[in-house]
C-alpha positions in Angstrom: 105.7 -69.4 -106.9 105.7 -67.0 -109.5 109.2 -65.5 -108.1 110.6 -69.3 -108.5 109.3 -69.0 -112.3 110.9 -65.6 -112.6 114.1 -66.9 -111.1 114.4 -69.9 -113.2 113.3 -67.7 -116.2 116.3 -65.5 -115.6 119.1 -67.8 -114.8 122.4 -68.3 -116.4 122.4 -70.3 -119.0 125.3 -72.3 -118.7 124.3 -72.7 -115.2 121.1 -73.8 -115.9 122.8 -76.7 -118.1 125.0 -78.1 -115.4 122.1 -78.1 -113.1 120.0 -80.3 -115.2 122.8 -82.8 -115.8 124.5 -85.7 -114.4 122.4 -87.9 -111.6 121.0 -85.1 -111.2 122.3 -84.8 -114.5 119.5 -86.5 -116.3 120.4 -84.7 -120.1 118.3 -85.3 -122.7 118.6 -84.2 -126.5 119.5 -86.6 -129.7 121.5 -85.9 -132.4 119.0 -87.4 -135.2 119.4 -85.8 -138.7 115.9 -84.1 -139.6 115.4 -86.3 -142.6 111.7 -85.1 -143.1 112.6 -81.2 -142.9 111.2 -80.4 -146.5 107.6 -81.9 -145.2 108.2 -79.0 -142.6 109.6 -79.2 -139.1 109.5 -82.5 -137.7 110.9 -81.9 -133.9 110.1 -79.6 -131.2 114.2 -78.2 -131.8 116.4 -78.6 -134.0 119.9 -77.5 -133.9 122.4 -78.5 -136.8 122.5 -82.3 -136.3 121.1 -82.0 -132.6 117.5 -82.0 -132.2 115.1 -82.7 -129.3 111.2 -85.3 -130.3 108.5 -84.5 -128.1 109.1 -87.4 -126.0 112.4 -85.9 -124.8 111.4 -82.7 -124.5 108.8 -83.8 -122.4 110.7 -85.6 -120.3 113.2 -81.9 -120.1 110.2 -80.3 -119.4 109.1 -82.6 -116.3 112.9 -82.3 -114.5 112.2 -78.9 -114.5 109.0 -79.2 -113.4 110.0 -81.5 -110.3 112.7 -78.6 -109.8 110.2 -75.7 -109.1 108.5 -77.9 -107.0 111.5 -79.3 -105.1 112.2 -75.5 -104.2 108.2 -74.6 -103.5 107.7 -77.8 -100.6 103.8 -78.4 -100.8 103.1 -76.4 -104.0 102.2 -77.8 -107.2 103.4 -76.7 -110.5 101.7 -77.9 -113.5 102.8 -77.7 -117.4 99.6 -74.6 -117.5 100.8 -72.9 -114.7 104.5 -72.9 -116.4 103.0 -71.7 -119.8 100.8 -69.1 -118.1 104.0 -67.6 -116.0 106.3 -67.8 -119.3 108.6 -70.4 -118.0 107.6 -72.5 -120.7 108.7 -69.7 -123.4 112.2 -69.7 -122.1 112.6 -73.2 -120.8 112.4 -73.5 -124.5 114.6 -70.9 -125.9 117.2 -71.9 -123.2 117.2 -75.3 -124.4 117.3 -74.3 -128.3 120.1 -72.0 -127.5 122.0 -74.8 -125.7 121.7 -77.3 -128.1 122.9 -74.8 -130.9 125.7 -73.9 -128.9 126.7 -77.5 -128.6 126.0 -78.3 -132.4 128.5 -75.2 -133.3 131.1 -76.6 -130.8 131.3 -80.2 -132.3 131.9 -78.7 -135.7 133.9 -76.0 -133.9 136.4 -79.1 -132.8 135.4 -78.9 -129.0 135.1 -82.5 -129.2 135.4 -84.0 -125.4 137.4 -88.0 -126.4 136.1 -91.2 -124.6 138.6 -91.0 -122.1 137.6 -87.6 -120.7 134.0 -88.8 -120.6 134.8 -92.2 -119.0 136.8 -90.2 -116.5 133.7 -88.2 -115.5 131.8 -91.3 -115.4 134.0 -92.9 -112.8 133.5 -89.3 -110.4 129.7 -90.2 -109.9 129.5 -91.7 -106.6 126.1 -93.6 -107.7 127.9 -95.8 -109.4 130.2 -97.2 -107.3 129.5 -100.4 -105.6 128.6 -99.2 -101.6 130.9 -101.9 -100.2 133.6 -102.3 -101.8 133.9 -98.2 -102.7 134.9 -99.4 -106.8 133.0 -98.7 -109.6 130.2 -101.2 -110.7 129.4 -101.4 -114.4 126.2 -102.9 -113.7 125.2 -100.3 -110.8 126.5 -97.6 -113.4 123.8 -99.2 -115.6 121.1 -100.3 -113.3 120.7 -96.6 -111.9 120.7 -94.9 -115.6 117.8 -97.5 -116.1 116.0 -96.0 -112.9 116.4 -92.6 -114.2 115.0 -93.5 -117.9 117.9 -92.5 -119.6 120.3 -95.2 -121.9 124.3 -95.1 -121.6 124.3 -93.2 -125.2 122.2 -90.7 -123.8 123.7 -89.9 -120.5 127.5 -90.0 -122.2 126.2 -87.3 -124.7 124.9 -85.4 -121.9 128.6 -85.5 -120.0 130.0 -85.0 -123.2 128.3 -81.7 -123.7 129.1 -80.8 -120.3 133.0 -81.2 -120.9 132.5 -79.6 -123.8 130.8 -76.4 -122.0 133.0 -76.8 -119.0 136.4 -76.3 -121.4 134.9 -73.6 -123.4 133.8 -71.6 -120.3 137.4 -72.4 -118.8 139.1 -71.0 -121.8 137.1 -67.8 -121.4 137.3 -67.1 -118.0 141.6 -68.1 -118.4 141.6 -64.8 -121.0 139.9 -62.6 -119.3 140.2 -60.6 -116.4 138.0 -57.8 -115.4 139.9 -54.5 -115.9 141.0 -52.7 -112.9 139.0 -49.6 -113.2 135.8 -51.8 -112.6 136.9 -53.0 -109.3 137.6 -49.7 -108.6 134.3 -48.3 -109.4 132.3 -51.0 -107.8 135.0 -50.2 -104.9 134.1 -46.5 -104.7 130.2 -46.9 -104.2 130.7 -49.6 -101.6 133.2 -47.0 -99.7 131.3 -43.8 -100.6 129.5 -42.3 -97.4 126.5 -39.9 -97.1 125.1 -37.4 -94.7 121.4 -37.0 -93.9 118.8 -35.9 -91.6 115.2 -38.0 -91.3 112.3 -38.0 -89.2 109.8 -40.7 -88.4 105.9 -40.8 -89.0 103.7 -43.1 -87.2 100.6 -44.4 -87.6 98.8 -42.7 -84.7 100.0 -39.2 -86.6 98.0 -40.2 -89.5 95.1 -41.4 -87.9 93.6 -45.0 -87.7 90.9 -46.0 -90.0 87.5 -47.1 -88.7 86.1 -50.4 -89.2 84.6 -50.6 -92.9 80.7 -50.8 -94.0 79.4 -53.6 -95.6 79.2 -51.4 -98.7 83.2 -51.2 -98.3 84.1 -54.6 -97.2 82.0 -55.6 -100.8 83.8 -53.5 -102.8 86.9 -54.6 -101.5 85.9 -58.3 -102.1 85.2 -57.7 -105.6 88.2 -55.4 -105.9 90.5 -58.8 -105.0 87.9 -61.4 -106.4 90.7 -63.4 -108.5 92.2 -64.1 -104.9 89.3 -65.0 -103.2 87.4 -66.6 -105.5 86.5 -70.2 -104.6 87.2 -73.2 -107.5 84.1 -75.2 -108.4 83.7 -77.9 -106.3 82.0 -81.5 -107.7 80.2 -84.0 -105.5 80.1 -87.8 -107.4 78.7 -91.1 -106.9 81.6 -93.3 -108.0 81.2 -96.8 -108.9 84.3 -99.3 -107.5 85.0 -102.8 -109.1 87.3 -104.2 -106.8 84.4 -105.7 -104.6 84.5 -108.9 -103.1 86.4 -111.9 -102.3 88.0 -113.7 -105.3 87.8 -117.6 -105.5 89.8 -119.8 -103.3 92.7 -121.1 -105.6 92.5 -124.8 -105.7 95.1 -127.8 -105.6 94.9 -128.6 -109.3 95.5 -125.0 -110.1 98.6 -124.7 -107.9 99.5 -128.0 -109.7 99.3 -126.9 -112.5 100.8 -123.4 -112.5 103.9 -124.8 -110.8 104.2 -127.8 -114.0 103.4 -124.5 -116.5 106.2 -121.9 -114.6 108.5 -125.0 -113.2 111.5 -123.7 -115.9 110.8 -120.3 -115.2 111.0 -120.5 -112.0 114.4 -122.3 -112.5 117.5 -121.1 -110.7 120.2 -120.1 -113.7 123.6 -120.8 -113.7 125.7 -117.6 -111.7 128.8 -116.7 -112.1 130.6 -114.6 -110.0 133.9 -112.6 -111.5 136.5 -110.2 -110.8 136.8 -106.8 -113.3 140.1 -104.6 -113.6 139.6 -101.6 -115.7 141.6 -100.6 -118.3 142.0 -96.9 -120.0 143.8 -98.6 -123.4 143.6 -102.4 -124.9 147.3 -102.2 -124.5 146.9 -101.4 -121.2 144.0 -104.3 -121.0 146.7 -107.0 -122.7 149.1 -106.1 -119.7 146.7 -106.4 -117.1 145.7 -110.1 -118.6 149.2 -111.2 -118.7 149.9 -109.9 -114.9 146.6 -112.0 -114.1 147.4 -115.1 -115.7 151.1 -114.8 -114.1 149.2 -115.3 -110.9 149.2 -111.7 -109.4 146.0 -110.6 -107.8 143.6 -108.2 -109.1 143.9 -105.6 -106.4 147.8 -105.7 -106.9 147.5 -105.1 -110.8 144.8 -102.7 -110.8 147.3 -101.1 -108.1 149.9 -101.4 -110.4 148.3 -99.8 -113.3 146.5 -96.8 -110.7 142.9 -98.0 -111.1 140.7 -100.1 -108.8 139.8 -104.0 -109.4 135.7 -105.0 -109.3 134.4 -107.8 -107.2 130.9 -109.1 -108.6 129.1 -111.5 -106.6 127.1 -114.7 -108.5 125.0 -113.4 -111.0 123.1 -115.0 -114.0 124.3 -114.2 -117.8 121.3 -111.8 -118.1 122.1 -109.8 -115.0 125.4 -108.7 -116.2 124.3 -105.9 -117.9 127.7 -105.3 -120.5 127.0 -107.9 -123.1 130.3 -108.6 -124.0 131.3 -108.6 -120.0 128.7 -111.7 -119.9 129.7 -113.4 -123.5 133.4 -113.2 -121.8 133.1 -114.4 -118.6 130.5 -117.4 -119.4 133.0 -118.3 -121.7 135.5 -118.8 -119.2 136.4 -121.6 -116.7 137.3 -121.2 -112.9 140.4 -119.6 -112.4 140.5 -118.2 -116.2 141.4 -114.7 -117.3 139.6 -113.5 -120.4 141.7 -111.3 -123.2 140.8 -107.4 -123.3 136.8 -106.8 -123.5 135.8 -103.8 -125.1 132.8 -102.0 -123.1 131.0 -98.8 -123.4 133.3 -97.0 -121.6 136.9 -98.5 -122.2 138.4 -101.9 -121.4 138.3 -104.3 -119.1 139.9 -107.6 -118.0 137.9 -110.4 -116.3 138.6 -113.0 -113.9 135.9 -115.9 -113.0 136.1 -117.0 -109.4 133.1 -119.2 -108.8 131.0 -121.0 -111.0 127.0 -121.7 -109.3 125.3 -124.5 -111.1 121.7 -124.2 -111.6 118.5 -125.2 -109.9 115.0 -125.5 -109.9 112.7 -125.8 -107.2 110.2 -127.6 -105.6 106.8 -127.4 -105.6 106.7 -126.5 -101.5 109.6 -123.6 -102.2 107.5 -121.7 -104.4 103.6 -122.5 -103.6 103.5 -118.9 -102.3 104.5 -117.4 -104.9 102.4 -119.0 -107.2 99.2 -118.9 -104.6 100.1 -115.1 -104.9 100.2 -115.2 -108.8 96.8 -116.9 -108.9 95.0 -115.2 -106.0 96.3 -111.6 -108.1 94.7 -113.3 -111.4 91.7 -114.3 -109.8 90.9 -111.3 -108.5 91.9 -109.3 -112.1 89.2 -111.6 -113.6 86.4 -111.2 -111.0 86.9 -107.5 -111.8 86.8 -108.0 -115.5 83.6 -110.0 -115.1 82.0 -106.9 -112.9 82.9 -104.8 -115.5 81.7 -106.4 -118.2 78.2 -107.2 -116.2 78.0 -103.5 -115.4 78.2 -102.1 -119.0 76.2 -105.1 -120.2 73.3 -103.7 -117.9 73.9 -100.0 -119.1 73.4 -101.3 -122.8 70.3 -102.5 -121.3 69.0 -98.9 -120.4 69.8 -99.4 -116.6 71.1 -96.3 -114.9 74.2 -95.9 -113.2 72.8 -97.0 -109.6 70.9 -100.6 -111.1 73.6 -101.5 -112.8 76.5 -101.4 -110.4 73.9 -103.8 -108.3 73.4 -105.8 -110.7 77.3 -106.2 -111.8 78.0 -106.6 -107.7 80.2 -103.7 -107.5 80.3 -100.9 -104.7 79.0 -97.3 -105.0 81.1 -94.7 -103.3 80.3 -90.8 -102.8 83.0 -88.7 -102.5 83.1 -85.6 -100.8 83.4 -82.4 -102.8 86.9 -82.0 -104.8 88.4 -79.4 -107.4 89.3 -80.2 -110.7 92.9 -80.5 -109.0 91.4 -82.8 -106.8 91.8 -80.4 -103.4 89.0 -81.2 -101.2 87.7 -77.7 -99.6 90.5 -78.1 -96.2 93.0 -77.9 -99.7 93.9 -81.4 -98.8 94.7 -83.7 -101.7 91.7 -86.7 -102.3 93.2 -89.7 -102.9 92.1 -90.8 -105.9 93.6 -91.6 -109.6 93.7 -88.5 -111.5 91.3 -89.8 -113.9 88.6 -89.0 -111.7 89.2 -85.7 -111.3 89.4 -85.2 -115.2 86.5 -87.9 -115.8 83.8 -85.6 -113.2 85.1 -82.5 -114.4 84.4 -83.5 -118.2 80.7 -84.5 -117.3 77.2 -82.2 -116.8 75.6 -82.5 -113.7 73.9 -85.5 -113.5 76.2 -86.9 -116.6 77.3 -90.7 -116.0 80.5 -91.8 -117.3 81.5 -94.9 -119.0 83.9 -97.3 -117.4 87.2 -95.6 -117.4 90.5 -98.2 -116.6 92.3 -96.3 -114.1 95.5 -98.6 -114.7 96.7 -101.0 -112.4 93.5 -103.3 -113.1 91.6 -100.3 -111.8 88.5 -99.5 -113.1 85.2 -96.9 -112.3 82.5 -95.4 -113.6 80.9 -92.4 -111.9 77.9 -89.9 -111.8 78.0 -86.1 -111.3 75.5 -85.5 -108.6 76.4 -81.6 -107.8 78.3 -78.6 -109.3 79.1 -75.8 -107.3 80.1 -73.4 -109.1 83.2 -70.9 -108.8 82.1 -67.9 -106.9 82.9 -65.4 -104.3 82.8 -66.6 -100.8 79.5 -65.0 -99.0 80.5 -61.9 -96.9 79.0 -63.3 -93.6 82.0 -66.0 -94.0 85.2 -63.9 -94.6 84.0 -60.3 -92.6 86.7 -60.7 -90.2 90.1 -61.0 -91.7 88.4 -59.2 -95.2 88.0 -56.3 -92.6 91.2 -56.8 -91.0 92.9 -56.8 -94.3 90.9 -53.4 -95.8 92.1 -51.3 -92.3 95.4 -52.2 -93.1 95.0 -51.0 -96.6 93.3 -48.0 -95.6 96.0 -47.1 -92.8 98.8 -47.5 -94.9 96.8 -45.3 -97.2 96.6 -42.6 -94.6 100.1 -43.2 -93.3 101.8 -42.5 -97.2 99.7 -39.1 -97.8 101.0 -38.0 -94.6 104.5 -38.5 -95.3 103.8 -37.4 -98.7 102.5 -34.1 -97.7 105.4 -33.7 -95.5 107.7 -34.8 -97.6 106.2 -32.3 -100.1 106.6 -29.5 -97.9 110.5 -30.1 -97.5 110.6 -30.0 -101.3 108.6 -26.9 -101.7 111.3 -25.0 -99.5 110.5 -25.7 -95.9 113.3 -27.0 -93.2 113.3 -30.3 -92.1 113.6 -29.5 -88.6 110.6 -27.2 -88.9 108.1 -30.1 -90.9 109.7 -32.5 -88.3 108.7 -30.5 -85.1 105.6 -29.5 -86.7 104.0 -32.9 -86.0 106.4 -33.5 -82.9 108.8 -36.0 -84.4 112.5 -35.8 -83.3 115.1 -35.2 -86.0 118.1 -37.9 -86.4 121.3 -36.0 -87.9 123.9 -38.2 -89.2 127.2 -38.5 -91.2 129.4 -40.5 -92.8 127.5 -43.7 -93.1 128.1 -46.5 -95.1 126.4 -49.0 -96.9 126.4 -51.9 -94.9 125.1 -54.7 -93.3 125.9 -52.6 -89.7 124.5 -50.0 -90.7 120.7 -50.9 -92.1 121.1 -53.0 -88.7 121.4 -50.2 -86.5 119.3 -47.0 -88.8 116.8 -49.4 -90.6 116.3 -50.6 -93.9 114.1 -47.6 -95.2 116.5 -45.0 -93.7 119.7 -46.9 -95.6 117.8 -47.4 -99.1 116.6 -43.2 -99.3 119.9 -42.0 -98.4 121.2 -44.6 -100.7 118.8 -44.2 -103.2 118.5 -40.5 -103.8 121.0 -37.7 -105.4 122.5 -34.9 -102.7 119.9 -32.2 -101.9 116.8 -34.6 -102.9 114.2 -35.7 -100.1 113.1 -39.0 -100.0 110.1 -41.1 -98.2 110.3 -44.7 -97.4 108.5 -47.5 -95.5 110.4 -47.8 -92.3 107.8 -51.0 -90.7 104.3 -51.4 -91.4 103.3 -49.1 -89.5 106.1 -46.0 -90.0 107.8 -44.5 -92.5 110.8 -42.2 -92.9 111.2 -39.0 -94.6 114.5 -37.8 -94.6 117.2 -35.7 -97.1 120.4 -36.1 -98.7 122.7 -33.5 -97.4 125.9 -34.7 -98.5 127.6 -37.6 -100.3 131.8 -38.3 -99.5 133.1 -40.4 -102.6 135.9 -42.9 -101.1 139.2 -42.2 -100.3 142.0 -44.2 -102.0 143.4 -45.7 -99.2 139.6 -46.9 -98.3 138.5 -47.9 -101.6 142.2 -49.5 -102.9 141.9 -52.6 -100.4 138.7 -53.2 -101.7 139.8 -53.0 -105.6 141.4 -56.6 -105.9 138.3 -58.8 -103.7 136.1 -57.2 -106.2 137.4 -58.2 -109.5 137.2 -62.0 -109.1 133.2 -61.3 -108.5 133.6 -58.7 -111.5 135.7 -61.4 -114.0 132.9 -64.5 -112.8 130.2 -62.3 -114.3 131.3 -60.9 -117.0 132.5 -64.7 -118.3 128.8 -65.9 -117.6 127.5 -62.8 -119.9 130.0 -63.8 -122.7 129.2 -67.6 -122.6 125.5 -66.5 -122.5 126.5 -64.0 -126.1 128.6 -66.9 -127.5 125.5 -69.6 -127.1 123.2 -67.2 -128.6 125.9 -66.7 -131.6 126.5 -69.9 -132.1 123.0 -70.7 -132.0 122.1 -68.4 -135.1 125.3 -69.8 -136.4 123.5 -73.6 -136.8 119.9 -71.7 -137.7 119.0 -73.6 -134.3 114.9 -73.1 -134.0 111.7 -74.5 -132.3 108.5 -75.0 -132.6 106.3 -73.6 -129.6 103.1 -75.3 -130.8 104.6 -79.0 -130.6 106.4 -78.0 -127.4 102.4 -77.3 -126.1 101.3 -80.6 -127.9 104.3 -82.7 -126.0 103.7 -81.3 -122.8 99.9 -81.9 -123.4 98.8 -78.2 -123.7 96.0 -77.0 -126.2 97.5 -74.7 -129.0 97.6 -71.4 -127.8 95.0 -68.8 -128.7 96.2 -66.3 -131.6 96.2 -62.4 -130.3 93.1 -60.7 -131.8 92.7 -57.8 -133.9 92.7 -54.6 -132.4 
C-alpha cells in the first residue's frame, strides 16, 4: 500500500489531472471570488479567481481515495492512513499547483470557446443514447447527476483539460530533445562489460539452528508494530426493528389512494425529435429544412451531425428547461425555432402527443400497501425507541429497558475499531457501531444512536481486549520460521562479505573462488538486457552494471545465494551499434522532458497567482483532527 501512496505521491502532474477528469473525469474546483479574504482565508485553496470549499475538496479527496483502492483490490485506505503516508500533503499541493496553473492560463488567454468544449462533450460515450448510438441531452445530464457533479462543473473541468491539453501540445510541438541525449542514453544501453563471479550458497555459510524462546521473544518484540494485535470489543447491541407492524386496513388504503390519487396521476408525455446545431444560424437552417418537410436524419446528415429520437416523456423529465418550455409548446408535427441549451443549439420536432391519466384504485393498491406497511413499520420503531429511553430516564439499565420497549438484544462477536472481526473479515454492521463501542468504557451503555435509514441501536461494552502482542505459544512456528531466515541470510552476507573483502584487499578471484570450492564464470561482452539477466541472473547483471571497472561487487543472486564477482572491463558502444539506437530514443527523451517543463510551468504559474492552501481545513474537510505541532527540541 504504501508503494501505491508513494506512486501517486510522485506522479506527473499533468497526468494526474487527466486522470481525475471526465466520467472518470469527475473535476471539481469553483471559480468563486474570496470575498471574505481580509477575515483571513476562507477556502481550503485558493488560486486567483479559482478556489476549492471543503465540500469539494472533500469530494477530490474521496476520488482519490476510491483510486488507491481500486489499484489495492481488498485493501482499505482511509483519509488517516493517507495523511500518515503524506499523500494527503501532496494531493494537496498537486491540486493548488493545478488550479494556479489554470487561473494563470485564463488570464494568460488560453481560453478553450464553447464549441471546443461541446465537442469534447459529444466524444464521451456515456452520453449517448445505447440504441440509437446519438447523443442524449438528458443521458448527458442524468449521468452527471449520478456522479454528483452539475453541467457548470463538469464543462469547467473539460475546459481546463483543453486548456492543459493545448498548452502541453504547444510545448511538446517546440521542442525536441537534442541529439546528443539520444546518443548518450544510446551508448549506456550499447556499452558491454567483462567480468568474472562466483556463487555462495547457503550450505557454505552454514544453517542456523532453531532459535530459543529467549530468541524467538526478542525477535517478537523486535517486529512488535507488525504483530501486534488491534483491540478487539465484545457488545450487547440493542435492535429496534423487532416485530410485526400492524396489518394496514381498508380505510387506510382508502384513504391513502383519495390523498396520493393526483400524484399518482399519469402526466402528459411528449415524445420529440432533436437535431443539433453548432450556430443559431446553423439552427434557423435546420428549422426551415424541417418545416419544408425533410426528415431529421436527412438534415442532421446534411449539416454533418446526428438527429435525437426521445421517446414520451413528461415536461419534468426533460432535463434542458428550455428543450421542455419548447416542445410543450408545440403541436404534433410542429418544428420549434432555434433553442439555446447548455451546450449549443438545437431544433425540435414533436411527434406524439400522450394525454394523461390517473389510475385506479386496483392499479396501485400495491404500491400504496407498500407505502403504508413501510410507514407502519417506521412508527412501531419510533414507538420502541421512544419506550426504551423513556425506561432509561427511569433508571433502568440497558438490558430492562430493551424488554420493556420490546426490542431485541444482539451480542456481537469481537470486532476492531475498523470493524474486522479477528478471521479480518468485515462485520456487517453500520459504521456507527464501530465508532459508538469504541467511544465507550467497558461496561459504558450508549444512548440511542439513528443509524440512518430508520435505523436505530443502542449498545453496551461488555469486554475490551486490549492491543497486545500475540502469546508466543500461538505464533512459535512461522515466528521461528521467519527468525532462521533472518539469521541465514545473516550468515550467508558475512560470508560473501568476507570474501568479497579478500578480493578487495589483493587476493585473485580464482583463488577466493576455489578456496571454498565454487566454480568461476568468466565472461565478455554482455549487454544490458532483458536476454541477458535471463540467462546470468539479476544479481550478476545489476553488480556488473552497477560497479566502476576494477571494483568488486556482492549481490543477492536468490534467497538463498549470492554473487560476488568483479568488473574487469567496460567496451563503450560503437557507432554503428549505438547510431540505430539514437533516433527510438529521443521520442522517449522529448515525452519527458515536456512533462518536467509542464510540471516547472504549473509551479510558475502557480506563484504567479499567489495560489495557496490551508492544510488545517484540508484535515477539518476530510474529517481529520488538527495535526500535532512538532515539539521543542
Amino acid at each position: 500500500m504504501i508503494t501505491l501512496f508513494r506512486k501517486f505521491a510522485k506522479s506527473p502532474w499533468a497526468i494526474g489531472l487527466i486522470a481525475l477528469t471526465a466520467i472518470a473525469l469527475l473535476v471539481t474546483g469553483g471559480s468563486q471570488v474570496d470575498v471574505l479574504g481580509a477575515l483571513g482565508p476562507q477556502h481550503v485553496i485558493s488560486a486567483g479567481d479559482r478556489s476549492v470549499d471543503a465540500p469539494e475538496f472533500r469530494t477530490y479527496a474521496e476520488r482519490v481515495r476510491t483510486n488507491l483502492e481500486e489499484r489495492a483490490p481488498g485493501q482499505s485506505v482511509t483519509f488517516e492512513r493517507m495523511a500518515e503516508e503524506g499523500v494527503l500533503t501532496q494531493m494537496l499541493d498537486a491540486r493548488t499547483e493545478e488550479l494556479g496553473f489554470l487561473a494563470w492560463a485564463w488570464n494568460a488567454g488560453v481560453r478553450p470557446g464553447a464549441a471546443l468544449v461541446a465537442d469534447q462533450v459529444r466524444q464521451i460515450p456515456n452520453f449517448f443514447n445505447q440504441i440509437t448510438g446519438r447523443f442524449d441531452e438528458e443521458a448527458y445530464r442524468n449521468t452527471l447527476a449520478q456522479q454528483n457533479l452539475t453541467v457548470a462543473d463538469f464543462e469547467q473541468g473539460l475546459r481546463d483539460d483543453v486548456a492543459i491539453g493545448h498548452f502541453t501540445s504547444a510545448l511538446f510541438a517546440g521542442i525536441r530533445a537534442p541529439r546528443v541525449y539520444g546518443a548518450l542514453a544510446a551508448g549506456q544501453a550499447r556499452e558491454s562489460r567483462d567480468g568474472r563471479w562466483f556463487e555462495v550458497t547457503q550450505a557454505m555459510a552454514g544453517a542456523a539452528p532453531a532459535p530459543t524462546d529467549a530468541q524467538l521473544n526478542a525477535f517478537l518484540n523486535e517486529n512488535a508494530e507488525q504483530l501486534r494485535r488491534p483491540e478487539f470489543r465484545n457488545v450487547t447491541l440493542v435492535l429496534f426493528n423487532s416485530g410485526e407492524p400492524p396489518a394496514v386496513t381498508e380505510a387506510q388504503i382508502a384513504e391513502r389512494y383519495a390523498f396520493r390519487r393526483e400524484s399518482l396521476s399519469m402526466p402528459e408525455q411528449r415524445a420529440f425529435t432533436t437535431v443539433p446545431a453548432s450556430s443559431e444560424a446553423a439552427a434557423a437552417r435546420i428549422a426551415g429544412a424541417l418545416r419544408a418537410g425533410q426528415s431529421p436524419t436527412a438534415v442532421a446528415e446534411a449539416n454533418g451531425v446526428s438527429a435525437t429520437t426521445n421517446s414520451a416523456r413528461a415536461r419534468s423529465q426533460i432535463a434542458d428547461a428550455a428543450v421542455a418550455e419548447a416542445v410543450f409548446g408545440l403541436q404534433p408535427g410542429q418544428v420549434s425555432d432555434p433553442i439555446r441549451t447548455a451546450v449549443g443549439f438545437v431544433v425540435a420536432r414533436l411527434d406524439q402527443v400522450l394525454p394523461g391519466s390517473t389510475p385506479e384504485l386496483a392499479q396501485v393498491r400495491d404500491q400504496i400497501v407498500q407505502e403504508l406497511t413501510e410507514e407502519a413499520q417506521r412508527a412501531a420503531v419510533y414507538e420502541r425507541v421512544e419506550a426504551y429511553e423513556a425506561a432509561r430516564n427511569e433508571g433502568a439499565n440497558l438490558a430492562d429497558a430493551a424488554q420493556r420497549a420490546g426490542a431485541r438484544l444482539v451480542q456481537l462477536p469481537p470486532f476492531t475499531a475498523q470493524g474486522a472481526l479477528p478471521n479480518g473479515q468485515p462485520l456487517q454492521a453500520p459504521p456507527e457501531v464501530f465508532s459508538t463501542a469504541f467511544a465507550l468504557p467497558a461496561n459504558g451503555e450508549s444512548e440511542v444512536v439513528d443509524a440512518g435509514q430508520g435505523q436505530y441501536f443502542a449498545l453496551r461494552v461488555d469486554r475490551i481486549q486490549p492491543a497486545a502482542l500475540p502469546p508466543l505459544a500461538e505464533v512459535r512456528a512461522p515466528l521461528a520460521q521467519a527468525w532462521v531466515q533472518r539469521e541465514n541470510g545473516r550468515r550467508l552476507a558475512a560470508l560473501a562479505d568476507q570474501l568479497a573483502g579478500r578480493i578487495r584487499g589483493g587476493e585473485d578471484i580464482a583463488a577466493v573462488a576455489a578456496s571454498v570450492n565454487a566454480p568461476l564464470v568468466s565472461r565478455q561482452r554482455l549487454q544490458a538486457t532483458q536476454e541477458t539477466q535471463t540467462e546470468i541472473g539479476g544479481g550478476v547483471l545489476r553488480g556488473l552494471f552497477g560497479q566502476a571497472k576494477g571494483q568488486v561487487f556482492t549481490e543477492a543472486q536468490t534467497a538463498d545465494r549470492r554473487v560476488i564477482g568483479r568488473v574487469d572491463e567496460i567496451r563503450a558502444a560503437t557507432p554503428a551499434e549505438a547510431a540505430p539506437l539514437v533516433e527510438q530514443i529521443r521520442p522517449a527523451l522529448t515525452q519527458q522532458l515536456v512533462q518536467d517543463m509542464v510540471q516547472s510551468a504549473a509551479a510558475s504559474a502557480a506563484a504567479r497567482v499567489k495560489a495557496e492552501s490551508d492544510p488545517a481545513r484540508a484535515r477539518s474537510a476530510l474529517g481529520l483532527a488538527a495535526e500535532p505541532a512538532p515539539t521543542a527540541r
